[in-house]
N, C-alpha and C positions, 0 to 999 in steps of 0.2 A: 408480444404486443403489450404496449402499457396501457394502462385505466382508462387513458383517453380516448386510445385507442377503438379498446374493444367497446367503450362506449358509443362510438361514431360507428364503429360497423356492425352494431344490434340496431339504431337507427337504422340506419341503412336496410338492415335485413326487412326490418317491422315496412321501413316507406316500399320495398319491393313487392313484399307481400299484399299490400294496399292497392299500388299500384296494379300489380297482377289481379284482384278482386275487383276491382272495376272497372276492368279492361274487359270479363268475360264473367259476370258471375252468373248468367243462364247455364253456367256449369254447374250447377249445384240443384241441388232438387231444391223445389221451392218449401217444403213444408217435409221435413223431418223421418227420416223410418226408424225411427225410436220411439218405445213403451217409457212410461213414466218408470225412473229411479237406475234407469240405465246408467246415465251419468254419474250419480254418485256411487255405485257401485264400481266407477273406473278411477276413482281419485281415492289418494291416502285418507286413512281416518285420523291423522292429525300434519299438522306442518311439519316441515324438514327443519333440522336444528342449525344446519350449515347451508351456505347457497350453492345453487346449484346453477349450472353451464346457461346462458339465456338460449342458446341453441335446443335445450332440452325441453325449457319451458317455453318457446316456439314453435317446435315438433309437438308438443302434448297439445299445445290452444289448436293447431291444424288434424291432431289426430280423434280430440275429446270435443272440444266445443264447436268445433264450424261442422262436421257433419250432424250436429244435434241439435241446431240452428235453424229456425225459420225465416229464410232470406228475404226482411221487407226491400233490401235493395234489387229482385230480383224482377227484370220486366214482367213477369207471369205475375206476380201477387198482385192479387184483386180484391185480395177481401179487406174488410172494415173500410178505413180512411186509409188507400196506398198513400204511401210515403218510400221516400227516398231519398237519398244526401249526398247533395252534390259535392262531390273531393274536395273542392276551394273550401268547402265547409269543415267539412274533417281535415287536412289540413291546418285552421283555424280553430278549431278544437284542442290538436297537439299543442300550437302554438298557445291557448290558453290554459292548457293545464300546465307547460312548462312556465311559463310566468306566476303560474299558481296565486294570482290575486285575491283578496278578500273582499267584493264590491261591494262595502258594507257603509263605509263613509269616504265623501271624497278625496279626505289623504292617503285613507288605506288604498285609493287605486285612482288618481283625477282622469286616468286615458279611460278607464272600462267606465264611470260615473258619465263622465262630458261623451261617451260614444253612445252609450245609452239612452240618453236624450236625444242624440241625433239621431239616433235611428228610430226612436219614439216619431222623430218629425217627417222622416223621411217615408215611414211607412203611413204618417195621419196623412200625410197629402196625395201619395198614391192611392190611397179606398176613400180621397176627398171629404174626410171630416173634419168640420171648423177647427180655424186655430186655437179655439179657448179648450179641446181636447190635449190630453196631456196625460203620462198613466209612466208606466211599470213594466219591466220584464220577469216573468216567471217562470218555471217550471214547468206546468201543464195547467191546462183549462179548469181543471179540478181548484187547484189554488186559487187560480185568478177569480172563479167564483166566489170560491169561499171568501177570497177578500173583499169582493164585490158585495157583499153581500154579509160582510160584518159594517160592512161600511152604512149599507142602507138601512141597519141596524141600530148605529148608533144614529144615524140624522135624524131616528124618531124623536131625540130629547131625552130619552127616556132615562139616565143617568146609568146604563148598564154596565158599561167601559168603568167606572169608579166604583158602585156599588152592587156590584150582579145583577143575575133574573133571579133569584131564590130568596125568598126570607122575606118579600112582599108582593103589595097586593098591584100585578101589573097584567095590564089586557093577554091575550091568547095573539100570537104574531102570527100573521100567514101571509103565505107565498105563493103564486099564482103562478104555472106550469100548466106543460100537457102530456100526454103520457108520451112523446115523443121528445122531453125535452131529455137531456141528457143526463142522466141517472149521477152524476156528480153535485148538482144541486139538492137534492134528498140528500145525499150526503153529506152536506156543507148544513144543511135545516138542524141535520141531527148532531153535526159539531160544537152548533150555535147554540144550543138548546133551545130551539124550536120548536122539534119535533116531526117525527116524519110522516105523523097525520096531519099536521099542519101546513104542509104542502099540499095546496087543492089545486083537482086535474081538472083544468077549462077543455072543453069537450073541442073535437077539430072540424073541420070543415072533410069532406069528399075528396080532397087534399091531399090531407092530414095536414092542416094549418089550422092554428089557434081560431075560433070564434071571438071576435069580438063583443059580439052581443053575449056569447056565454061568460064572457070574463068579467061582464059589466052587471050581468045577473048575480055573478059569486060573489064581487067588491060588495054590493046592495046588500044582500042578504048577510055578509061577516058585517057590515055595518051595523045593522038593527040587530043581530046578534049580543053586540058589544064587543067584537073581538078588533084587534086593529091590522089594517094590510100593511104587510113592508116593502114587499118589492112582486114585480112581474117581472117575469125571465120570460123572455120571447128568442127562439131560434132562428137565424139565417143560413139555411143549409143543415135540417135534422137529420141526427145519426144515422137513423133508420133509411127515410127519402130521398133526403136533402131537398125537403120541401121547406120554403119560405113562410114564415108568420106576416102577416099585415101588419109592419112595425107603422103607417103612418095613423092607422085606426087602433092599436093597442097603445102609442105613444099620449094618444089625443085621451085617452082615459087615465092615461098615468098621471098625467097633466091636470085634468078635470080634480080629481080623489086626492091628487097630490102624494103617490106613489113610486117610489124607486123604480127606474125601468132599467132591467140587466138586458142586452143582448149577446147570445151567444151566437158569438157569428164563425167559433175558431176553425169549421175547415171551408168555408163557402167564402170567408169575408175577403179572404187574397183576391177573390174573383172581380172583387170592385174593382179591381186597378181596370179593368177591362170596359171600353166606352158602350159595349154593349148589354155589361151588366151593370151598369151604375144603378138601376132598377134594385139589385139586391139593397141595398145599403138607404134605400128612401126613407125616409124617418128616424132612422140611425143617430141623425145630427139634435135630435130631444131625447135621446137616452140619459143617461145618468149614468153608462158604465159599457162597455163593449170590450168583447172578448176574441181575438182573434189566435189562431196556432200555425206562427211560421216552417211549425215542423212538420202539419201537414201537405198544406201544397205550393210552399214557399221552398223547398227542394233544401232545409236546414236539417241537420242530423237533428234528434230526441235531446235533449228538450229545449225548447223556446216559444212561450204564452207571451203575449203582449196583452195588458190589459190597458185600455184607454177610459179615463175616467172624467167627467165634465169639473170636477170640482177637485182638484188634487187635494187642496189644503184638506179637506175630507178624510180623504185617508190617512194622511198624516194625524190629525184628531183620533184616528179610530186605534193606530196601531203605535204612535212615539211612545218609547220610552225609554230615556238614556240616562243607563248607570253612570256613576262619575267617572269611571275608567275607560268611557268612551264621547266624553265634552271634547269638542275637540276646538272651538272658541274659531271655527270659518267661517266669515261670513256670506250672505249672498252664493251656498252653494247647494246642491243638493244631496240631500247622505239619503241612499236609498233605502238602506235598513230601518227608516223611520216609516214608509209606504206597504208593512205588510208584517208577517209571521218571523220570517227570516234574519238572523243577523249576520251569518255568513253568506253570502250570494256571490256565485257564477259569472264568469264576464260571459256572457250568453251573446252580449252586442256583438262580439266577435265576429261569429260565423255568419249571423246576419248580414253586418258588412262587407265580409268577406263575399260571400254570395250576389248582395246584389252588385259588385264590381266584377266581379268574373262573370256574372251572366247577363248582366244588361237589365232592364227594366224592359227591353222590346222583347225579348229573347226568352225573358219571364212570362209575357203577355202570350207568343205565339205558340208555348207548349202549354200553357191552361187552353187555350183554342184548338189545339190537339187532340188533350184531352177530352172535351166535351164532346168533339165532334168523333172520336170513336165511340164514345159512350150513346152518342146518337146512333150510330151506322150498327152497333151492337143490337141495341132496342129496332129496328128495325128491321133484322135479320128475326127475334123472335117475335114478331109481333105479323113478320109473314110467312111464320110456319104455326097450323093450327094445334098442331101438340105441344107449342108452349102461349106462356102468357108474359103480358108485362102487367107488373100487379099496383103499380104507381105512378105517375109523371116523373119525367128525368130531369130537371131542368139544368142539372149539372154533369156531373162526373161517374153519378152511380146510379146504376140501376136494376130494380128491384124485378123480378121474374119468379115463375116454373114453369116446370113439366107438368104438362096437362095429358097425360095419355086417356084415350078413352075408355068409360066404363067403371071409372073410380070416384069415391061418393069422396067428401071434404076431407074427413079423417084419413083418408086411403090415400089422399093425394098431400096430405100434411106427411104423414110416415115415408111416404115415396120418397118425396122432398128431402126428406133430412138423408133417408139412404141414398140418395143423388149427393146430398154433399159429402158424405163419407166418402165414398165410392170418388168421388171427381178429387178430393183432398188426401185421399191414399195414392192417387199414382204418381205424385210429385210434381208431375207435370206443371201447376197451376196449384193457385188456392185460393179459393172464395170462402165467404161468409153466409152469414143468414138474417134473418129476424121475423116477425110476426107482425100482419098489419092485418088489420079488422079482424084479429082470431084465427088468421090463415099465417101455415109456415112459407115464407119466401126467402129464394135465395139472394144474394148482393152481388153484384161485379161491380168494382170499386176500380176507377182507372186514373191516378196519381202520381206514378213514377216514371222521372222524365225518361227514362229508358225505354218505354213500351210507345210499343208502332202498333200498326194496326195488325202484320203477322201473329203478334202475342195475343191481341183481343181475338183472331181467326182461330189461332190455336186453342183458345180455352172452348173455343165454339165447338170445334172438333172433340174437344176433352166433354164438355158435356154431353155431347149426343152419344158419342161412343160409350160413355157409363149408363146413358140413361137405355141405351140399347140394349145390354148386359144385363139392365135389370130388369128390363120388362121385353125382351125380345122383342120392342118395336121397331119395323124397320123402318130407314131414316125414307 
């Protein structure tokens, strides 16, 4: 077989392989029976000097890496933000690594540049915000903040972009959060040099949404301080609940102070497309910057952030800078490496397009309505058995519980908890998460991968009482 050959039938091999993994990957335990360092105790301690067979290193990825894998593509995974990628997606991934483009300025790539935009336009009209919105694809949420959030950085005037923060005498910056917002803005505070006391946590409502009134107390008081605000980050869909902030009463203060308003809307905001959430996204249209992640419940493989920004020229201000070996003298175009950190960038528009033409925009809409509506039928199963709780409002996709056995004081019932989830993420079966709300351990069922029916949400039902039986001989 010649070169070409055996290159078309590794393809081939790689596309079977694929095929077959998402044809059946309920075959695979969902969360790993591996200790940490297993894996690299299975690989050479340095590279091969000659190549070797692609058969071999096809066998090695099925024998070392996929049973050490934790299958977010797999119905059963529940925990964090499920996600999962629909093939037209991956598919579209191959297709854009083999073009291998640089979407950095419009000659280095005009299809990945001019589809990037379209897909900018394609997704602001689907979650319905005005057309003077206009932004960016990135990486992850993490970025997109941090970009957002250099940006409402420099709109203070402050000369920082030319002349730094060091070496003179400028205000204290703060950032206005809740302890629910998403631990990537801290982050982004302490890249900026801000600082990550300078992030102040606005107290939440019974919720867990942002207080208005508490955020309007914090602005007042940095005011007469002498320090100056930069921006408010308000959530649509927090990590923890995916409970909503009052974007139309926290916008009307951003407005009032004259404050950057960031929303992170990245796994709830896909939900706008839906006529009977349009409710999430109300005041969305007075932000200064919105955050959305079509990787989580937009069915796009890892990674793709769209960041939509009211004021593009903004970021271009915050982040151009072009060596002479990159003028490239076009006019009327846009080079996207001038909108952020990156100069090498991803055709990321790809799979987005790809997706939304293989699945429809209806087809989009009626598996988030799936989703919600097990995540309701779940909440409602524990909320009519007295030995669990539901410990938050659902209003989406996840929700928050425990095991309440009787006879156990707060502490006893935090420790349970976590041995519930060890115990429920040891048998493979399923995997969920956790997190902490008012001081109390709770667990997460996270329900996002268009795979999963409502047998998978029965199933993990079964998975937990059956652990939680085990560890406290309580009978169901």
């Amino acid at each position: 077989m010649d070169g070409q050959g055996r290159i078309e039938e590794d393809f081939a091999r790689v596309g079977r392989w694929v095929a077959r993994y998402f044809h059946h990957p309920e075959e695979f335990r969902v969360f790993p029976d591996v200790r940490p360092g297993e894996v690299l105790a299975r690989l050479p301690d340095r590279a091969p000097e000659d190549p070797e067979p692609f058969e071999d290193i096809l066998r090695d990825f099925e024998r070392i890496v996929v049973p050490a894998t934790t299958h977010w593509n797999h119905p059963r995974f529940f925990a964090y933000f499920a996600t999962s990628a629909d093939p037209a997606a991956v598919m579209a991934e191959a297709l854009a690594a083999t073009l291998d483009v640089k979407a950095m300025l419009w000659r280095t790539s005009p299809a990945a540049t001019e589809l990037e935009t379209a897909m900018m336009i394609w997704l602001r009209r689907l979650i319905g915000l005005p057309e003077q919105f206009t932004g960016a694809i990135y990486d992850t949420a993490s970025i997109a903040g941090f970009t957002a959030l250099a940006a409402a950085r420099e709109a203070l005037g402050l000369d920082i972009r030319r002349r730094g923060a060091t070496g003179r005498d400028l205000p204290t910056l703060r950032i206005y959060a809740t302890e629910h917002t998403h631990s990537h803005i801290a982050k982004a505070a302490i890249a900026l040099g801000i600082g990550h006391s300078n992030v102040v946590e606005v107290s939440c409502d019974e919720r867990f949404r942002m207080r208005p009134e508490a955020l309007e107390s914090a602005i007042r008081h940095d005011l007469r301080s002498g320090m100056q605000p930069m921006a408010i980050v308000a959530t649509v869909g927090t990590t923890s609940t995916t409970s909503v902030d009052p974007i139309p009463g926290i916008a009307a203060i951003a407005q009032t102070h004259k404050i950057w308003l960031h929303v992170d809307a990245a796994y709830a905001g896909v939900a706008g497309m839906l006529p009977e959430y349009e409710w999430l996204m109300e005041g969305c249209e007075q932000a200064d910057s919105i955050v959305l992640n079509p990787h989580k419940w937009l069915f796009v493989p890892m990674d793709c952030s769209v960041l939509f920004v009211r004021d593009f020229d903004q970021l271009r201000q915050t982040f151009s800078l072009v060596p002479e070996y990159l003028h490239a003298g076009d006019d009327g175009v846009t080079n996207y490496m001038d909108y952020g950190l990156q100069l090498g960038r991803r055709f990321r528009a790809l799979k987005l397009w790809f997706v939304f033409r293989a699945l429809g925009t209806r087809r989009i809409r009626e598996t988030l309505r799936e989703h919600v509506a097990m995540a309701a039928t779940f909440a409602s199963w524990v909320a009519a058995d007295s030995q669990w709780e539901v410990m938050a409002p659902h209003p989406l996709s996840v929700v928050c519980f425990r095991h309440v056995p009787p006879g156990m004081d707060p502490e006893q019932l935090d420790a349970h908890n976590a041995a519930l989830l060890a115990a429920v993420n040891a048998t493979g079966e399923i995997f969920i998460s956790h997190t902490v709300l008012g001081g109390r351990y709770a667990l997460r069922l996270a329900i996002g991968n268009q795979r999963s029916t409502l047998s998978d949400v029965e199933a993990a039902w079964e998975v937990l009482w059956r652990c939680a039986e085990s560890l406290e001989g309580v009978p169901r």
